[in-house]
C-alpha positions in Angstrom: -0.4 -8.3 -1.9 -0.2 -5.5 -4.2 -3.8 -5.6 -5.8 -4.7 -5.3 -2.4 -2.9 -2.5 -1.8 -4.1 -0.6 -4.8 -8.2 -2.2 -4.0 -7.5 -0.5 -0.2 -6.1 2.6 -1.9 -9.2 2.6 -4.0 -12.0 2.3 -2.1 -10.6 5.4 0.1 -10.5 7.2 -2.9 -6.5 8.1 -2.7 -3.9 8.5 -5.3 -0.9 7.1 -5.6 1.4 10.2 -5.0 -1.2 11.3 -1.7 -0.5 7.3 -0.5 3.1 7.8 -1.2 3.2 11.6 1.1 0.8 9.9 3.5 3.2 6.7 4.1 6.4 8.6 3.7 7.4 6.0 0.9 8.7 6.3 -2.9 6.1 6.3 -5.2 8.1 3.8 -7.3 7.5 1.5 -4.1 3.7 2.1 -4.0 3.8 1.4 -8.4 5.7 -1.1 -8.3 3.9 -3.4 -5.4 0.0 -2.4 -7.0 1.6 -3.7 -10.4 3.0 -6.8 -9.1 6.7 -6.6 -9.7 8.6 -8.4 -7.4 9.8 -5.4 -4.7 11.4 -6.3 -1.6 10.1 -4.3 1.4 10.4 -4.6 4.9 8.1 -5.0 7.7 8.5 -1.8 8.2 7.4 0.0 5.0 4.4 -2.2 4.6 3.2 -0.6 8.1 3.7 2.5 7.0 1.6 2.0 3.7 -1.5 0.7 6.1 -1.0 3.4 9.2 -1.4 5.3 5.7 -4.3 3.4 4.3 -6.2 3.3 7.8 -5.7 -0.6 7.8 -3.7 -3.0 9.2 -0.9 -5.2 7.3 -2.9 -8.3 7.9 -5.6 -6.1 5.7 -3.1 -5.7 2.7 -2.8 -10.0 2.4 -6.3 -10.6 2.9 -9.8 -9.7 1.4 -11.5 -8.1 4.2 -11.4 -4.7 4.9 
């Protein structure tokens, strides 16, 4: 999920700390989920990380977007 995450953040040509402001999360939460530790997050926060990347959270566990 977390390469996705980072891919999404890519593409729209965002930062880490500007996806962190945008989605009202930590930025240790958006680091640690692109480099694939094992974070546990809630339902919650991963709907605020795609409301902030402009995709859904089915879009952050699969490969379309």
């Amino acid at each position: 999920m977390g390469y996705r995450v980072k891919k999404i953040r890519l593409e729209k040509r965002m930062s880490q700390d500007e996806l962190c402001k945008r989605a009202g999360v930590s930025r240790q939460t958006i680091s640690d989920l692109e480099s694939g530790r094992e974070v546990n997050t809630t339902t919650a926060t991963l709907g605020k990380i795609a409301d902030a990347l402009d995709c859904s959270i089915a879009d952050i566990f699969t490969n379309k977007v």
